[in-house]
N, C-alpha and C positions, 0 to 999 in steps of 0.2 A: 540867087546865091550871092554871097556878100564876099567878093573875090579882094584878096587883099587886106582881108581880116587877120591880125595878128590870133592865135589858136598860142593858150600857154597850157605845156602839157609838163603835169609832177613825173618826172621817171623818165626811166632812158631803155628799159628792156624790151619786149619783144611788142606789149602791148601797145607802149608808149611810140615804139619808133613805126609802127604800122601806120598807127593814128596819123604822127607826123609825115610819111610817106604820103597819105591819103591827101590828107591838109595841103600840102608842095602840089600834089596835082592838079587841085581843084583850084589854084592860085594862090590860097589865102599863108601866110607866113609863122610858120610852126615854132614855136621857142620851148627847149626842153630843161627843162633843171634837173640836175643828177646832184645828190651828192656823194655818190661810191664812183663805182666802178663802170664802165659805158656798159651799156646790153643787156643788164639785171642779173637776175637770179639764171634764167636758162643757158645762157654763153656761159657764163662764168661759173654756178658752182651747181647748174643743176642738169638739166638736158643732156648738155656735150660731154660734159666728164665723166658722168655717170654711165651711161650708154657708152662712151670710149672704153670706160673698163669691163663693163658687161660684155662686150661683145670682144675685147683679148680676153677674159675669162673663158668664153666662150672655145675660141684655140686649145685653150688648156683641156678641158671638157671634152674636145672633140678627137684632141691627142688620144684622151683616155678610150676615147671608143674603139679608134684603129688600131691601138692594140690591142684589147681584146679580140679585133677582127684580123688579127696578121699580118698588118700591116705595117708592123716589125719598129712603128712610130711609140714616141714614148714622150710622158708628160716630166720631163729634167727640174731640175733645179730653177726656183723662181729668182729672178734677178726683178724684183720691185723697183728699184730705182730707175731703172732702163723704162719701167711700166709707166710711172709715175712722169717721166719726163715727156713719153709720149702722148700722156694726156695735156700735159703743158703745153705741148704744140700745137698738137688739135685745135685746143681750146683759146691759145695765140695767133693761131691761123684766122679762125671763124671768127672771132672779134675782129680782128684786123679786116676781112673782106668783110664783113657783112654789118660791120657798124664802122671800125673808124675812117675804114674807104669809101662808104655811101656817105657817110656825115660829109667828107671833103667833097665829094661829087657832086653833090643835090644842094642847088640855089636856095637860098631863102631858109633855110633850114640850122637853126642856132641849137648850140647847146651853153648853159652857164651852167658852173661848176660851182655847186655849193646847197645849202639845205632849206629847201622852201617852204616857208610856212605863211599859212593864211592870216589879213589883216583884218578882212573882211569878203564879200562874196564874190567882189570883184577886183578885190590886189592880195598880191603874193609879194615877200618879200626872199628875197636869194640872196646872204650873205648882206649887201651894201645896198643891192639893187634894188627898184620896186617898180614892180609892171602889174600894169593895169589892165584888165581886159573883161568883155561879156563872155569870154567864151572858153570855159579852162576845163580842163580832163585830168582826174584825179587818176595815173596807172606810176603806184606805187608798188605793186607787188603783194609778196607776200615773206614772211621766214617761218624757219620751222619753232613750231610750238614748244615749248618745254612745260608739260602739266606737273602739280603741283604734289611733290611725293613724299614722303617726311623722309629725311636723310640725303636730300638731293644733295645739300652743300659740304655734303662731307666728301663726294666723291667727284673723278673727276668723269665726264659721260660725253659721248659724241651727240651733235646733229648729223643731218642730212650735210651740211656745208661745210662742218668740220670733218665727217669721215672723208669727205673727198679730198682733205687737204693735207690727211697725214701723209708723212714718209718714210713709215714703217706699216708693216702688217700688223694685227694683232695677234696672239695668241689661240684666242679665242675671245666669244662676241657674245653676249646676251641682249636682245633686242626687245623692245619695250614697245610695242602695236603690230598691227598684221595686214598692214595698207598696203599701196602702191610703193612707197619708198621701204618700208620693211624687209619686200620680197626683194626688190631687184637687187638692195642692196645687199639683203642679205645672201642670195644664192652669188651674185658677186663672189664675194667676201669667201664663201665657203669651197668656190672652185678655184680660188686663190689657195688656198689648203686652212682657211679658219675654220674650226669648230663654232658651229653658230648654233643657238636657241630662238626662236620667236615664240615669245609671249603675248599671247591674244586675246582681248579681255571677250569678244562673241564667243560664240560656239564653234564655227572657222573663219578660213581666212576670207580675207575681203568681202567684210559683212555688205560691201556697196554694188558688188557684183553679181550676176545673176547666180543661184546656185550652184548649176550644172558644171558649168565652166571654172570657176572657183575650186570648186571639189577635186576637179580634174587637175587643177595645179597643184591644188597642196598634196595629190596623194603623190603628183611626181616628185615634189621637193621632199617627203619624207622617203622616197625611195632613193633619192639622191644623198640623204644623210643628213639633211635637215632636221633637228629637235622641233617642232612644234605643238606647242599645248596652247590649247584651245581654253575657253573659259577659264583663265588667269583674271585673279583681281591682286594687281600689284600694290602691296603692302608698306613698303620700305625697302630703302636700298643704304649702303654702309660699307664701308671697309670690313674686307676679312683679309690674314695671314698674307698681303699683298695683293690682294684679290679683289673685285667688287662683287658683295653678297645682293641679292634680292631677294626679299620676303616674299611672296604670295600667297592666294587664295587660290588651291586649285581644286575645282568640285567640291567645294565648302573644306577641304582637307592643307592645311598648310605644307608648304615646298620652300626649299631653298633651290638657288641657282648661281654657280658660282662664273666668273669669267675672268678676263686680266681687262676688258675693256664694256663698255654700256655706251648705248644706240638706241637714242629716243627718238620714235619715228611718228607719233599720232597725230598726226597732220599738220598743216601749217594757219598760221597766225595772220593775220592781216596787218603790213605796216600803215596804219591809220593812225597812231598816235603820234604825236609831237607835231603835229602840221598844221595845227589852228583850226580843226574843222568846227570844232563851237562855235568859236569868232566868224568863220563864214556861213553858218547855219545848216552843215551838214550832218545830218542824222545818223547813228549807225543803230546795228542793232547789237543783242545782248553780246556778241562773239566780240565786235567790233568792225564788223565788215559794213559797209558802205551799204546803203540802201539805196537802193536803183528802182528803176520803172523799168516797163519792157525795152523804153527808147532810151535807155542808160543816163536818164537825169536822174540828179538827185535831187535831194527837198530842199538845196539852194538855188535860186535863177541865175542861171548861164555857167553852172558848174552840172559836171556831167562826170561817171567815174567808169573805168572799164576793167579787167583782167582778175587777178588773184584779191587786188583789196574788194572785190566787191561779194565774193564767196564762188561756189558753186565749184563744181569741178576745176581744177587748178591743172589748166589744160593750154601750152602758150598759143595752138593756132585758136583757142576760144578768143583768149584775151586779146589777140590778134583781129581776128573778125569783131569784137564788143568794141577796140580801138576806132576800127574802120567806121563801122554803123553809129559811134556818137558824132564820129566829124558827121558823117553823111546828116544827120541830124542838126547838127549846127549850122552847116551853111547851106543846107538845101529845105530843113526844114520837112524833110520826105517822111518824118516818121515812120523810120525804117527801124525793125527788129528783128535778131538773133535768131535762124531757125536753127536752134538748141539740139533737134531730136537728128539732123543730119549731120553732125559732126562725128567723126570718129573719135573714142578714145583709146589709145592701147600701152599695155603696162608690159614693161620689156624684163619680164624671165623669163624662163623656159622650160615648158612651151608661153610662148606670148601670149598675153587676154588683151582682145581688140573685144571692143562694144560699141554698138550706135545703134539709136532708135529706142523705143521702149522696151522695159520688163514687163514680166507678165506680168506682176501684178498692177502696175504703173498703166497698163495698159488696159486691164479691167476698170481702175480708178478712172480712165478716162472714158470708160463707156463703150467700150468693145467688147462684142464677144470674141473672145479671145480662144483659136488654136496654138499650140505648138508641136515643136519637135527636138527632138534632141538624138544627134548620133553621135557615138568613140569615135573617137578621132582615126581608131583600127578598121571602121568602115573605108578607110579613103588607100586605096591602092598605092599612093606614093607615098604616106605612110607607113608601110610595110620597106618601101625601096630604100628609105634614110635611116629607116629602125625607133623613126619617133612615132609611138604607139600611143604615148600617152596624148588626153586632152580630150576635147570635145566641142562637138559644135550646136549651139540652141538656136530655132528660128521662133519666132512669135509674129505670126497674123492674124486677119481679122477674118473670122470663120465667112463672114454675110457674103465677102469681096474676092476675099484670098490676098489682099495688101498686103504687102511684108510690111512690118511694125517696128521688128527689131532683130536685130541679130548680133548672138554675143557667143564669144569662141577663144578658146584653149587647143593652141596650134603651134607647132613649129613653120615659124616664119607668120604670124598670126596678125602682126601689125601691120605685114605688107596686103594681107588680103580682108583687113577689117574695112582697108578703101573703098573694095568693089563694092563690099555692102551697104556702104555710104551711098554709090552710088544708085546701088537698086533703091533705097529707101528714097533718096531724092526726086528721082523718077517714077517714086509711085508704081513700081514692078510688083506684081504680084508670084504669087508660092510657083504658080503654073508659069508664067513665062522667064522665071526665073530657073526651073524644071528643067522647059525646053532650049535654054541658052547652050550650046558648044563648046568646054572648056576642053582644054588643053588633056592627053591625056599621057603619062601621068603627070597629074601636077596636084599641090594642093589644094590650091582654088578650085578644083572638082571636088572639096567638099562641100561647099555652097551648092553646087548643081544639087548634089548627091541629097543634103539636108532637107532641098525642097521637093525632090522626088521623094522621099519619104513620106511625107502626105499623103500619097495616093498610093504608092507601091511597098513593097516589101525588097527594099534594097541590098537585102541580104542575098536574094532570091536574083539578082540581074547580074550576069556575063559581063567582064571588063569592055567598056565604049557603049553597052548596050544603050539604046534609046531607054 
């Protein structure tokens, strides 16, 4: 290990300051260049805000159910600005401890403040400055895409970064994809009291999802009052009578869609441009994302790139772990790589979709015979005790073995228990000792038990705690 190596890292957010964490430990001296805001996209306008409001919506939501239940609670008058401040804080707290107080803490660990661009493969220029180095990690991030719609410039439309930053509600909302930011922000938005639309150019939501579980959310979000249409081909968008119109394609039949505001959510963009990567001979591909190997080099020597500019699921502890594993790569030389299929993902409506490990078909493509399972979420006894029925849980293994492969699920509280299944996949737990495992009862992590006892039993058929 080459202790004492200056390590120059593009970016300041999650993936970037891991890197640089990792780097401090192993000696060698991390130097970051930002030129926004410290922490990235996740502290600042994506993770913490986002989720802060999801989850006071959530109060709101929850208000509503105790009443119905008599509990004499009631969902009052929304005072947004009291909402809005408290996301301010949140998200002034967690930057403050988790970046500007570790930056002041941690030796050896530089940030310059200004916009880096490549001269060549081994100097970056910051502002005034020019540092030299073999050893540099491109974690720039990413923003949200804005695809190319005739009539975009006439009107005025939110992102993902801008919705978090108004300080008013909207009227109502037409949303333009049926992703991960779509939903959450969209059910958000709507248990704040917006009238929302999501326009979905598939057939449903979250084409990236397994089925089962997918299905299981959108039929809650249209039970919830969610508008969504499915197989939308967005046409144009325009001013109407104060309004913004939307043209579409819906089952080959044209639709209008009116709203007071528009929320483009079709994924996000790679910030790859403006940074010299020609000049240091970094390749991208057609999107513009960064092209990597498994050990996160790119096709320059001694540049290496991690997190959202590189593609793939836009997930901060990914980019966090790709962070870690290039240093480990730089100064130890270990050719270490990403095991991909043990990471959790999970996408915060309600009910939550956590997923990790393979789909089924993904999982056929790799050469398994491939079992599954799939139960309602109304199989799971604590289910019944909160009143959250809706959802589902899918397992996929490998028939020869009984490996669990993957497990993807539509749950209330769903991101807290997509961990465990993290951890059976990591461990190599099969359907059967996954079966025999003791959970808690009631709880909803017995429906993991429950999913894999279906394999072999008729779970419809067994007594509450039964073996």
């Amino acid at each position: 290990m080459n202790k004492g190596a200056e390590i120059v890292i593009l970016g300041s957010g999650s993936t970037a300051f891991a890197a640089a964490l990792r780097a401090q430990a192993k000696g060698a001296h991390p130097v970051m260049i930002e030129k926004s805001v410290l922490g990235g996209t996740c502290i600042n306008w994506g993770c913490i805000p986002s989720k802060t409001l999801i989850h006071t919506a959530l109060y709101r939501h929850q208000a509503r159910l105790g009443e119905r239940l008599g509990l004499g609670t009631r969902a009052g008058e929304l005072d947004f600005g009291l909402l809005d401040r408290h996301k301010d804080e949140v998200v002034d707290e967690l930057r403050q401890t988790k970046y500007l107080d570790v930056l002041e803490r941690v030796p050896d660990l530089t940030l310059i403040k200004g916009n880096a661009v490549f001269l060549d493969h081994r100097t970056v220029q910051a502002g005034e400055r020019t540092i030299e180095s073999d050893r540099i990690l491109i974690a720039t991030g990413g923003f949200p895409r804005v695809p190319a719609i005739p009539g975009l410039d006439t009107v005025p439309f939110l992102t993902s970064k801008s919705a978090l930053l108004m300080k008013h509600l909207p009227d109502s909302l037409t949303i333009i994809g049926g992703g991960v930011i779509a939903l959450e922000l969209g059910q958000m938005f709507m248990r704040l009291g917006v009238r929302v639309t999501v326009l979905e150019h598939g057939q449903r939501l979250l084409p990236g999802v397994e089925a089962e579980p997918a299905l299981a959310l959108q039929e809650a979000l249209i039970a919830e009052g969610m508008e969504v249409v499915p197989g939308a081909t967005v046409c144009s968008v325009g001013p109407h009578e104060g309004m913004i119109r939307v043209e579409a394609l819906v089952g080959g039949e044209p639709r209008r869609f009116h709203s007071s505001h528009l929320l483009l959510a079709v994924g996000t963009a790679p910030a790859s441009k403006g940074i010299g990567l020609e000049a240091a001979g970094v390749e991208t591909d057609e999107r513009g994302f960064i092209k990597v190997d498994r050990e996160l080099r790119t096709t320059a020597p001694g540049i290496w790139a991690a997190g959202d500019v590189t593609g793939g699921a836009q997930i901060a502890t990914k980019g966090a772990r790709e962070g870690i594993a290039a240093v480990d790569n730089m100064l130890d030389e270990c050719r270490c790589a990403v095991d991909y299929l043990s990471i959790p993902m999970a996408i915060f409506t309600d009910p939550e979709v956590g997923t990790v490990g393979y789909g089924e078909e993904a999982a056929r493509r790799a050469g398994f015979q491939v079992m599954t399972h799939t139960i309602p979420a109304s199989s799971i006894p604590k289910a019944h005790v909160t009143g959250e029925l809706k959802g589902a849980i899918k397992m996929v293994a490998d028939e020869a073995t009984g490996r669990i492969l993957g497990i993807h699920l539509a749950l209330h509280r769903g991101a807290d228990l997509i961990n465990e299944a993290a951890v059976a996949i990591r461990m190599g737990m099969t359907v059967g000792q996954l079966a025999e495992t003791l959970h808690v009862y009631p709880s909803i992590g017995e429906g993991l038990r429950l999913c894999a006892q279906a394999f072999r039993r008729d779970i419809e058929r067994l007594s509450c705690c039964a073996e």
